[in-house]
C-alpha positions in Angstrom: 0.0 0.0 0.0 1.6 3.4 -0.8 1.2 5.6 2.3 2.7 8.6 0.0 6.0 8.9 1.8 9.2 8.9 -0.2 10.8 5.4 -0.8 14.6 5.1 0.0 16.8 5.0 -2.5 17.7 1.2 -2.5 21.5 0.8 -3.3 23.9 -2.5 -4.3 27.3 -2.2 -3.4 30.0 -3.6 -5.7 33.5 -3.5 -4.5 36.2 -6.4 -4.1 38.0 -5.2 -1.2 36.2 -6.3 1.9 37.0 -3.1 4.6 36.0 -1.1 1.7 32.5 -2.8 0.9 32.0 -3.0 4.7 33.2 0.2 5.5 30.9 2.0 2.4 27.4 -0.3 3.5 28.0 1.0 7.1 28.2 4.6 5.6 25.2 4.2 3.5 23.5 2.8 6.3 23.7 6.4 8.0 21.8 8.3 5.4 17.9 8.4 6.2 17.4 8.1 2.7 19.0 5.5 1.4 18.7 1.9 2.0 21.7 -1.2 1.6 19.7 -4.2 -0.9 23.1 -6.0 -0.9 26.5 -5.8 -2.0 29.2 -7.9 -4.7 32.4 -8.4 -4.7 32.8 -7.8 -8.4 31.0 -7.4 -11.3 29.4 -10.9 -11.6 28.4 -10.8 -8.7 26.5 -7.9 -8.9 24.9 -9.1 -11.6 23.8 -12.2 -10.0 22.6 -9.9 -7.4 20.3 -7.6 -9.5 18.6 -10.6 -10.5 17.5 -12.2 -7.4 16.6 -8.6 -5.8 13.8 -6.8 -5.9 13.7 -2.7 -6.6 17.3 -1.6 -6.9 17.7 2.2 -7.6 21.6 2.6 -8.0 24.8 0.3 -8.1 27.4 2.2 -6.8 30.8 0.5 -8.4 34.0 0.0 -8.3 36.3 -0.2 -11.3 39.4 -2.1 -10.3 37.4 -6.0 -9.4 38.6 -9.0 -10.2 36.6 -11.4 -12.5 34.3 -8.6 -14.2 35.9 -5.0 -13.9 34.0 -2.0 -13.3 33.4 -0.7 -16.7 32.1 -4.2 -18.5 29.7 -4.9 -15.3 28.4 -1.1 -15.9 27.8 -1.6 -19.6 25.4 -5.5 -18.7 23.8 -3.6 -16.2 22.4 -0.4 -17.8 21.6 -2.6 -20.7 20.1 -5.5 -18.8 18.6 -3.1 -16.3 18.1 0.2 -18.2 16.0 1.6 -14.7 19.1 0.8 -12.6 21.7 3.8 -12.6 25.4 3.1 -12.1 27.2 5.8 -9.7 31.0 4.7 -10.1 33.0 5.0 -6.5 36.6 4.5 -7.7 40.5 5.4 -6.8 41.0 6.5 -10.5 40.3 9.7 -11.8 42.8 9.5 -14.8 40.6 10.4 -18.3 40.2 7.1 -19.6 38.8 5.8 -16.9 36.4 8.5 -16.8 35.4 8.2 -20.1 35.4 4.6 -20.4 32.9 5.0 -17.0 30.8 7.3 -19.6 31.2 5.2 -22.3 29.5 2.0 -20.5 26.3 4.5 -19.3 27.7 5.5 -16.0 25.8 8.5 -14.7 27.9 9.5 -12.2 31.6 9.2 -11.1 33.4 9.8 -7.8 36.7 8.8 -6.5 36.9 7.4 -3.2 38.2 10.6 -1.7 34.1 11.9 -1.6 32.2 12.2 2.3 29.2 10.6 3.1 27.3 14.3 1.9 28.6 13.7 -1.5 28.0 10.5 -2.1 24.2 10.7 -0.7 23.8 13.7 -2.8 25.5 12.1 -6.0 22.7 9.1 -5.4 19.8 11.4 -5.5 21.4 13.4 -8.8 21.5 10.0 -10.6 18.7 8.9 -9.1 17.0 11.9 -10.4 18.3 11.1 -14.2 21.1 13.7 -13.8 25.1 13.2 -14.5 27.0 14.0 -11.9 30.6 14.4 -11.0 33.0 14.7 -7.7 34.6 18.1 -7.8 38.5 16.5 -8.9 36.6 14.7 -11.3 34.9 17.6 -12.8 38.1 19.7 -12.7 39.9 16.7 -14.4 37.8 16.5 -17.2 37.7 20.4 -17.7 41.2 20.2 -17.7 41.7 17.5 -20.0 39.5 19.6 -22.4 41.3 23.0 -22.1 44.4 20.8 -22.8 43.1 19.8 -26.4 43.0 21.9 -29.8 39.5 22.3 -31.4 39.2 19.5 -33.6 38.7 20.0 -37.2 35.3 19.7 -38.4 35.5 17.4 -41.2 36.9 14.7 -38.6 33.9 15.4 -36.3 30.8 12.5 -36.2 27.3 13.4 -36.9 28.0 16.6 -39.2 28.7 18.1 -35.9 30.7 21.7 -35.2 33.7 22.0 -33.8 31.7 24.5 -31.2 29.1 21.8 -30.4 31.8 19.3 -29.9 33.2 21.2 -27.7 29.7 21.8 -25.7 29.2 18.3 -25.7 32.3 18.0 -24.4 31.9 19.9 -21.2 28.6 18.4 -20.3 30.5 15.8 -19.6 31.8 17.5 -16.5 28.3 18.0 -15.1 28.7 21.9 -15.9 25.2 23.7 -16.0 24.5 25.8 -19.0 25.8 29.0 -17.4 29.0 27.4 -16.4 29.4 26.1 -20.0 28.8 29.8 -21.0 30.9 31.6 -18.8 33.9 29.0 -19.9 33.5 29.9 -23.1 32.5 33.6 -23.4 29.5 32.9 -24.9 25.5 33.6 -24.0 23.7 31.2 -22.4 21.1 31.3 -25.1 23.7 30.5 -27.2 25.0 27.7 -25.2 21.3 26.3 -25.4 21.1 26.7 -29.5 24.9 24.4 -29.6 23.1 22.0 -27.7 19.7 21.7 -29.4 21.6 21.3 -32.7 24.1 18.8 -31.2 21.2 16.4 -29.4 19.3 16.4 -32.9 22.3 15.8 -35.1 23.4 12.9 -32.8 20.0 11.8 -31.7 20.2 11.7 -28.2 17.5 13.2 -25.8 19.4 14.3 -22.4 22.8 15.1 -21.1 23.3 11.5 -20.0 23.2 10.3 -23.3 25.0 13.1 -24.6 27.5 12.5 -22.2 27.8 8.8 -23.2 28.1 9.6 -26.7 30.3 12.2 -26.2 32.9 9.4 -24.3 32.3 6.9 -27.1 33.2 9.4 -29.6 36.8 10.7 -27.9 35.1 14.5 -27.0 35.3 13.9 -23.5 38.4 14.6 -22.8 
């Protein structure tokens, strides 16, 4: 019976190292929002797991695991489970792990360096359909980006600019429209027109997926 009271957000956690997977349930456990369904060692396991539970909102994973890494267990579980978001909780923060995170549907990435506020608020932004990075993440990415030349149009996918790659590029670092704006000394209305061109060229609908394509397609960094 629905008594109309938010539902917890109901979490799996996937990590091989023991203390870790203990240490991050008994975190978890602290938030009033947010509830443990189970936890995996690795990626197969987490599989497993999704398919004997019940309602599971968000699988907050590791990349590093023995058996089925990270990035191959987030790619079968957004596509076996397309309602089940993956928040990654990792050491790395090096771009290709970031954009191979993307790449597999990811919607969210944080090293292990993030607080118990982050985390809980990274699981309602994902929860919530949004992409979301940690702040070193965010400020990797943006870096990586900064770092590279425009690339030349005729090598871009999709007919795209070299102006909307570079938008789609920085929506990968979770950056709002204004922030994309003020980075590049342009008008917000004008940040909006890059990306209503970009989503219909590429056919995407949202900044996850434009995120994800953006990864699979080298513009994230």
């Amino acid at each position: 019976m629905d008594t109309g009271e938010p539902q917890p957000i109901r979490v799996v956690v996937v990590d091989d190292q023991q203390v870790v997977r203990e240490g991050l349930v008994a975190l978890l456990d602290l938030l009033d929002d947010v509830e443990v369904a189970g936890s995996a060692a690795d990626g197969a396991q987490a599989l497993a797991l999704l398919e004997r539970l019940g309602q599971v909102d968000v699988v907050l994973m590791d990349l590093n695991m023995p058996v089925l890494n990270g990035v191959e267990a987030t790619e079968r579980v957004t596509r076996a489970h397309p309602g089940v978001a993956v928040l990654v909780l990792t050491t790395y923060s090096d771009d290709e792990s970031i954009a191979g995170a993307l790449a597999a549907g990811a919607r969210g990435y944080l090293t292990k360096d993030a607080g118990r506020r982050e985390i809980g608020a990274a699981l309602q932004a994902v929860v919530a359909g949004q992409l979301t990075f940690g702040a070193d993440v965010s400020r990797q990415v943006a870096g990586s980006l900064s770092a590279k030349p425009l690339p030349r149009e005729e090598s871009l996918p999709d007919g795209l600019t070299a102006r909307e790659a570079e938008v789609l590029g920085l929506i990968t670092t979770g950056l709002s429209n204004a922030e994309i704006a003020a980075r590049l000394f342009i008008g917000e209305a004008t940040v909006k027109t890059h990306i209503n061109n970009a989503f219909a060229k590429i056919g995407v609908r949202n900044r996850v997926e434009a995120a994800r394509y953006a990864a699979r397609r080298g513009l994230a960094g």
